[in-house]
C-alpha positions, 0 to 999 in steps of 0.5 A: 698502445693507446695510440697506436689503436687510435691510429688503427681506428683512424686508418679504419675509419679512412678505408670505411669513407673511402668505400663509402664515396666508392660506392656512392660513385658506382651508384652515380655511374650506374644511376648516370648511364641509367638516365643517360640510356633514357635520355637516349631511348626517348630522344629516339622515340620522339624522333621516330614518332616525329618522323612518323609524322612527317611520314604521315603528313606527306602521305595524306597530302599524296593521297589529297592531291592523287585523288584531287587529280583522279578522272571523274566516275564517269570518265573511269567507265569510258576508259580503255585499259586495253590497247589494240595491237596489230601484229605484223611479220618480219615481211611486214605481212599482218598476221594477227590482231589483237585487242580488248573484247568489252562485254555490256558495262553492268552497273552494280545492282545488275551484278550477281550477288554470288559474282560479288562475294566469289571476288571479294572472297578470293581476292580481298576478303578485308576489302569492305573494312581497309582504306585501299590498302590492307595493313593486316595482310601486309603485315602477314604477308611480312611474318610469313616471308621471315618464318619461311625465308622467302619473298613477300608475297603478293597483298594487293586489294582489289583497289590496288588491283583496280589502279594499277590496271587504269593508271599503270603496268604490271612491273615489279618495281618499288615505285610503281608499288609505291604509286599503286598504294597511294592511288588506291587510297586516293581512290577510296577517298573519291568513290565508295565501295560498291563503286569500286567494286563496280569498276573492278568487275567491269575493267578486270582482265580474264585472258584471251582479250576478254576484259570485265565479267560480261565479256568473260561470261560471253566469252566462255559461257556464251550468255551475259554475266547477268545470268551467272550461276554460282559455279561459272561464278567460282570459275570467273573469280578464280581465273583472276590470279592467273588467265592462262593457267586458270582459263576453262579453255587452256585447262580445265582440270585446273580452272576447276580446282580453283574454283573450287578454292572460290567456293571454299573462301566463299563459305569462310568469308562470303557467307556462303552456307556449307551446305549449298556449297556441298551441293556445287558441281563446277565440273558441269558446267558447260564451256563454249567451244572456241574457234579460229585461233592458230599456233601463231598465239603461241609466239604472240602470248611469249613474245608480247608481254615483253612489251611491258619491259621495251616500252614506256610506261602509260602506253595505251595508245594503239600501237603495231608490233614487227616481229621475226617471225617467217609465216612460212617457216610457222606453217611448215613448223605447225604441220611438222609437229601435227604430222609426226607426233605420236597419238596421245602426245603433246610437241614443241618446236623453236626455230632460231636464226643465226643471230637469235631471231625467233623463225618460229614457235609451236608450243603445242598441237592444237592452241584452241585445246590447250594454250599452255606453252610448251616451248617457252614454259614446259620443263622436261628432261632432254635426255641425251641431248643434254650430252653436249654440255659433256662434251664440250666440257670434255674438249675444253679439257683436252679431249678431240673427237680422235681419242680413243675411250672405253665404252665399258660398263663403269660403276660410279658412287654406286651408279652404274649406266647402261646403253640402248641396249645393253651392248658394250663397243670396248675402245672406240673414239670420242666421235663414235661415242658421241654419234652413237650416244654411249651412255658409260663413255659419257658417264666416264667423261663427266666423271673425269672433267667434274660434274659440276663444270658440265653444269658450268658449261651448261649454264655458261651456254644458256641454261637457266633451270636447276641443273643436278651435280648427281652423276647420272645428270650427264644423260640429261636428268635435269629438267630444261626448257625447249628454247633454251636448249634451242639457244645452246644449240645455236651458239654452237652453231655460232662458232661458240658465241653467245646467242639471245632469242628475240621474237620482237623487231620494233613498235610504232604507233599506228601513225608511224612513229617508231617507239621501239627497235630491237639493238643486238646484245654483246655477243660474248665468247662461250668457249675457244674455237676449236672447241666449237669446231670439235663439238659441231664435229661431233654433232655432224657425225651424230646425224650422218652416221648416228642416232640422228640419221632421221634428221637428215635433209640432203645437205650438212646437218649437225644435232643429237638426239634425246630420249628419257627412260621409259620414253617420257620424252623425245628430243632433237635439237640441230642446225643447217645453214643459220638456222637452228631448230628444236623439237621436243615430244612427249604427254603432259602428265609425263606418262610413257609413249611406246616407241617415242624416242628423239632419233624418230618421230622428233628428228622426222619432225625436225626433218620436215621442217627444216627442208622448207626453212633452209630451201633458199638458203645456200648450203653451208659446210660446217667448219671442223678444223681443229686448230688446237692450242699450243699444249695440246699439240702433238710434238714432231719427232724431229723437232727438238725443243727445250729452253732457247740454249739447248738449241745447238742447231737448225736443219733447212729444208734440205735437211742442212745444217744451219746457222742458229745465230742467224748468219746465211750459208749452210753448215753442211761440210762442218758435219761429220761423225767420229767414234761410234754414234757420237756427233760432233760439229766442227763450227767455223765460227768457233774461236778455238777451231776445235770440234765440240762433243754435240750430246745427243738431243732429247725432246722437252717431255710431251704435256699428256694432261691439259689445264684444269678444265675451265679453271677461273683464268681460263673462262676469263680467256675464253670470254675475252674477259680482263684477268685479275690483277693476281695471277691463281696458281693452276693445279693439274687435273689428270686425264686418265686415272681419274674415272674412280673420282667423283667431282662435284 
């Protein structure tokens, strides 16, 4: 017994040691991977303050070498960041020359005090206390752009401002940002704060060519920026951020509320007292009439900031820039908007040529009153012109001009469109439907082909604005830019290939040298050719008989008219000869203009203008054979067709039997009927020289609903694109029966 309880003790005792060095192990190992995690985190915080050295180390040896590099004060104050560029035509014809409009160089203690704090306030309220670069606003920019999921948004100081405009261009690259950043700080190492600032005040660009605030205070005040008042103040800084926007002369209702905004940041951080900033009346003061400027601005401010993108950087030197512009085309363009718009309105037009050249471009009715570009920047809806992306959907899918549809009133997802009118034509073809702009016709065809491949289709022809997949954005709600649809409209003329707008041919420096020449884009097929020649068809017969009849010009004319709900806006879009052309109407705050609709004042301007566009050009026919693929064509009575052995015979053109084999002669006495309506050939060429019962032959069954509408392998034919190395299986979409189902 004793034994046996020493040996219980013992066995005790052996499991206590163990546990014991179990222990003592764990607490190796879990003191073990303590020390080994903090061997770790601190080899990386000596590597990363090391880096940061190192980092450190090059950027002020950047910074040295930058500011080591920089131009004297002196030699800063002579400089030019302006460039004169002399605008020519596409005949070579000058049509305009623009450059900087310096006004006197104000030294710092001739600038107002209120001009000072209006800058600073607005554009750099640290600028007094950073080193060229703002740390804390880059850091709250940062904060700000993970909270809300978007961009980075600007944070450039008032140096960075001032270097970028002397030593480089605008474009949005991390390099240049990068090289901004250190210039600005080598800047701040060279000068002080009042010289910087006395740099910026005379170098900063205002818009329309005025450069510095004596130039922009001349400009729109008519007096020196010495005289200066608190309000004409506020409205100088605030044009800083955007020229066009914020100009006393584009908008004024706009130019004001941004002063207004100077004022405020004025008596947050300028010291500005609130109670004389209660008394400030920016609306008051007066502006300077302008004169002598044209609808021409309108192409030189969308064509010329291209420069920025087809020219080398640090490019000051003069240079002379050959457009596409016809100046007939954009004199007869001018007085087709300003002789059809209706009183109260705003107009727009682009004309194309075939290869996407810009002919002309009036963005307005008056520049002088207003320089906002309602070509190139103004989205409105295109009410039913908008209906050529349905339709080319629709012939994509199978649909051609003769098919009969039903303009019946239909209901989709609760939404029940009407026509002009309210009257209902019940079966007519696809070609009426579209000539007379059927409002249920193209609700039921969107429907059918799926709302978002009319989207696809519009984007696949051009479109670049947000587009709806709702069911009433078949008649044209989503909001678009003129020139694109001009571009749509184009590749259609262009026999569904794509077209890209160019305003500019090539740059040379005033001694000749050749820095830029425009090269044509690839040009890629958007959709088949008889698609294309389906939806010109449309198009032509919408101007010959339909809506666009106003548009008519005495020779072949293909185009659709647009008009949104409670006339808001009116559009036509068409093409003649080569040439295609827009025309948009309608008021800047989108109010109703009684009467407006696309197929009058638009389609009347379109007219005008295009009769002197195409006069020398020849008259061209529009190619509307449909030459359709082998599925959507309609099998003939007598020919029978199925796999390669049911074909039992051949019939010549005299109706004569013929050798399948491809042996000559005519089979025509082996024919004969025995029995009642059973056919039997007798065939020489039969070993057994014994009649064969012939079965009656019956047609493959005729293919009612075509491929899925722009399905993956198809748009990769159609764009003469390679397929993938799998082949995707293609369900069927059918053609009828499927108005109730919505698509999106």
């Amino acid at each position: 017994m004793a034994r046996r309880r020493g040996s219980g003790s013992n066995k005790r005792g052996y499991r206590s040691r163990r546990a014991a060095s179990a222990a003592r192990d764990r607490a190796a190992a879990s003191g073990g991977w303590k020390a080994g995690l903090w061997r770790w985190t601190r080899r990386l915080a000596i590597t990363g303050v090391f880096l940061g050295l190192l980092a450190a180390i090059g950027l002020a040896t950047a910074v040295f070498f930058a500011s080591r590099s920089l131009p004297s004060y002196a030699s800063l104050r002579e400089s030019q960041n302006g460039q004169t560029i002399l605008v020519r035509a596409r005949d070579g014809s000058q049509i305009v020359e623009l450059g900087p409009s310096y006004g006197q160089w104000l030294d710092a203690d001739e600038i107002p005090d209120v001009m000072k704090q209006a800058m600073v306030s607005v554009e750099d309220h640290r600028f007094y206390s950073h080193f060229g670069v703002d740390p804390m606003g880059l850091a709250r920019a940062v904060y700000n752009a993970v909270l809300e999921d978007r961009q980075v948004s600007a944070t450039s100081t008032i140096t960075q401002q001032l270097a970028r405009n002397i030593f480089l261009n605008s474009n949005r690259t991390l390099d240049r940002k990068l090289r901004e950043a250190v210039l600005a700080m080598a800047l701040e190492w060279r000068f002080t704060k009042d010289q910087i600032l006395e740099l910026y005040l005379n170098k900063v660009y205002f818009g329309g060519g005025a450069y510095g605030i004596d130039s922009a205070s001349r400009k729109f005040f008519s007096h020196s920026a010495r005289e200066l008042s608190l309000e004409e103040a506020a409205i100088i800084a605030g044009m800083v951020k955007a020229p066009s926007r914020y100009s006393p002369t584009a908008n004024v209702e706009a130019a004001v509320g941004r002063a207004n905004v100077v004022v405020g940041q004025m008596v947050r951080y300028g010291g500005l007292d609130p109670a004389v900033a209660r008394t400030v009346d920016v609306s008051a003061v007066n502006l300077r009439t302008i004169e002598g400027q044209n609808s021409i601005r309108y192409f030189t401010d969308w064509a010329l900031p291209q420069l920025d993108l087809l020219l080398p950087n640090g490019n000051f030197e003069p240079i002379e820039v050959w457009t596409t512009l016809d100046v007939g085309m954009q004199r007869a363009a001018t007085a087709a908007i300003q002789s059809n718009v209706p009183d109260g309105t705003q107009g727009a037009l682009v004309s194309l040529d075939r290869d996407g050249a810009i002919l002309a471009l009036v963005g307005g009715t008056d520049y002088v009153t207003s320089n906002y570009n309602r070509a190139t920047d103004a989205m409105r809806q295109p009410g039913s012109a908008w209906k050529l992306f349905v339709y080319l959907a629709a012939l994509e899918a199978g649909y051609t001009p003769d098919d009969r549809v039903n303009d019946v009133p239909v209901t989709i997802n609760d939404w029940s469109p009407r026509n002009s009118g309210g009257t209902y034509a019940g079966e007519i073809d696809v070609r009426t439907a579209f000539a007379y702009s059927k409002n249920t016709v193209a609700a039921q065809l969107g429907n059918e082909v799926g709302f978002s491949n009319v989207a696809s289709m519009a984007r696949r022809f051009g479109i670049t604005t947000p587009i709806s997949t709702y069911p009433s954005m078949v008649l044209g709600t989503s909001e678009v830019r003129l020139i694109d649809m001009v571009r749509a409209f184009s590749a259609v003329s262009a026999g569904g290939r794509s077209i890209e707008p160019y305003g500019i041919l090539r740059v040379t420096t005033a001694d000749g040298e050749e820095l830029y020449q425009h090269q044509a884009p690839r040009s890629y097929t958007l959709v088949p050719d008889y698609v294309a020649a389906g939806i010109t068809d449309l198009l032509q017969t919408a101007v010959a008989t339909g809506t666009g009849r106003a548009a008519q010009i005495g020779r072949p004319v293909a185009g659709k008219t647009g008009t949104t709900s409670t006339n808001r806006d009116g559009y036509f879009v068409g093409f003649s000869s080569g040439i295609t052309t827009g025309v948009w109407m309608g008021r800047d705050d989108n109010g109703r203009v009684p009467g407006l609709s696309g197929g009058r004042a638009p389609a009347q301007a379109f007219a005008a203008y295009m009769r002197y566009a195409v006069r020398d050009r020849p008259v061209e026919e529009f190619d509307t054979d449909l030459q359709l693929p082998e599925w959507q064509l309609e099998p003939d009575d007598e020919f029978y067709y199925g796999d390669d052995e049911d074909y039992y015979f051949y019939i010549d053109e005299q109706g004569n039997l013929v050798d399948p084999s491809g042996n000559q002669g005519s089979f025509g006495d082996a024919f004969d009927v025995e029995g009642e309506g059973e056919n039997v050939i007798r065939d020489p060429l039969d070993p057994r020289g014994i009649g064969q019962p012939l079965p009656s032959p019956t047609p493959a069954p005729r293919r009612s609903e075509p491929p899925p509408a722009a399905s993956d392998d198809f748009l990769e034919r159609a764009t003469g694109q390679s397929l993938p190395g799998d082949e995707r299986k293609q369900g069927e979409r059918p053609r009828q029966n499927a108005i109730n189902e919505q698509r999106f």
